[in-house]
C-alpha positions as CSV (number, residue, x, y, z in Angstrom):
1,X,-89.5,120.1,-133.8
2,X,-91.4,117.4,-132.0
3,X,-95.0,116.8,-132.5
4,X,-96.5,116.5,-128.4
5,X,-98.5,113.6,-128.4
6,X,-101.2,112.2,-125.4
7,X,-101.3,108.9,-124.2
8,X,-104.0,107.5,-122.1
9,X,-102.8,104.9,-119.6
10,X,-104.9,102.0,-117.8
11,X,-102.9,101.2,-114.7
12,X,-103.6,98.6,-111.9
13,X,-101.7,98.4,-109.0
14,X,-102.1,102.4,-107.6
15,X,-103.9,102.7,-104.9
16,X,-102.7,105.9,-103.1
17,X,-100.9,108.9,-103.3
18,X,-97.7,107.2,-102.4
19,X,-97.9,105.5,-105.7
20,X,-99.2,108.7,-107.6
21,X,-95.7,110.0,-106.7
22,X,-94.2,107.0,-107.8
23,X,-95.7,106.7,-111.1
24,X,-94.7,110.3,-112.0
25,X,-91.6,110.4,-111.0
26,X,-91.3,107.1,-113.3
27,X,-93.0,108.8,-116.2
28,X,-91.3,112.1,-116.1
29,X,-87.5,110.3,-116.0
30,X,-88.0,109.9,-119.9
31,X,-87.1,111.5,-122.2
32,X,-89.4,113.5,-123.7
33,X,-92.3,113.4,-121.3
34,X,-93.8,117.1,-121.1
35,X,-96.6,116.4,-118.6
36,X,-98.3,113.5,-116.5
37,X,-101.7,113.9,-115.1
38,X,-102.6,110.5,-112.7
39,X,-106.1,109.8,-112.5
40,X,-105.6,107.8,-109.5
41,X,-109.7,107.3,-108.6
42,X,-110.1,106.3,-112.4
43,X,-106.4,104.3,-112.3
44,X,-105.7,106.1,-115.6
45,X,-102.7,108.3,-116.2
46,X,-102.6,110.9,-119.3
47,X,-99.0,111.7,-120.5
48,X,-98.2,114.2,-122.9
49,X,-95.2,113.4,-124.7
50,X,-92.6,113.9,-128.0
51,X,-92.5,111.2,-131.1
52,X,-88.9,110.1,-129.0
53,X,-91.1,109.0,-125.9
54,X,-93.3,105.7,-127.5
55,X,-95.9,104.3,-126.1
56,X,-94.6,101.1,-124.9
57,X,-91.7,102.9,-123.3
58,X,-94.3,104.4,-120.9
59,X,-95.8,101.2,-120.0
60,X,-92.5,99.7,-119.7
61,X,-91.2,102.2,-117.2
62,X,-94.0,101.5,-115.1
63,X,-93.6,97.7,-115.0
64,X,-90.1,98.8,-114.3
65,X,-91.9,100.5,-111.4
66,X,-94.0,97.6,-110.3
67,X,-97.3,98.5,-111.4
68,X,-99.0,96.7,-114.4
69,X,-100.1,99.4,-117.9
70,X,-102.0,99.0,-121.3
71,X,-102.8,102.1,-123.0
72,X,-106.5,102.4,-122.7
């Protein structure tokens, strides 16, 4: 069984809810990603996740998306 894990995400880039779509639908294609919660006001999105979903995965399928992430 899979430990779920949280990772906080500092994103620039979003700016409405257009992109709030975007980066979910981004972060939920991977395997292993239970939940994402974007913080669009505080550009900060929390995803909950299994040990098969890394870190740098997340932030690499958002520069995949176009928008620029460092875990906060």
């Amino acid at each position: 069984m899979s430990t779920t894990r949280e990772t906080l995400l500092k994103v620039d880039g979003m700016s409405c809810s257009s992109c709030v779509r975007h980066i979910d639908s981004a972060l939920r294609g991977i395997e292993g990603v239970v939940d994402v919660e974007v913080r669009l006001k505080e550009r900060r999105v929390l995803v909950r996740h299994g040990e098969e979903a890394p870190s740098q995965q997340l932030v690499e399928a958002l520069h995949n998306a176009g928008y620029e992430a460092t875990a906060a």
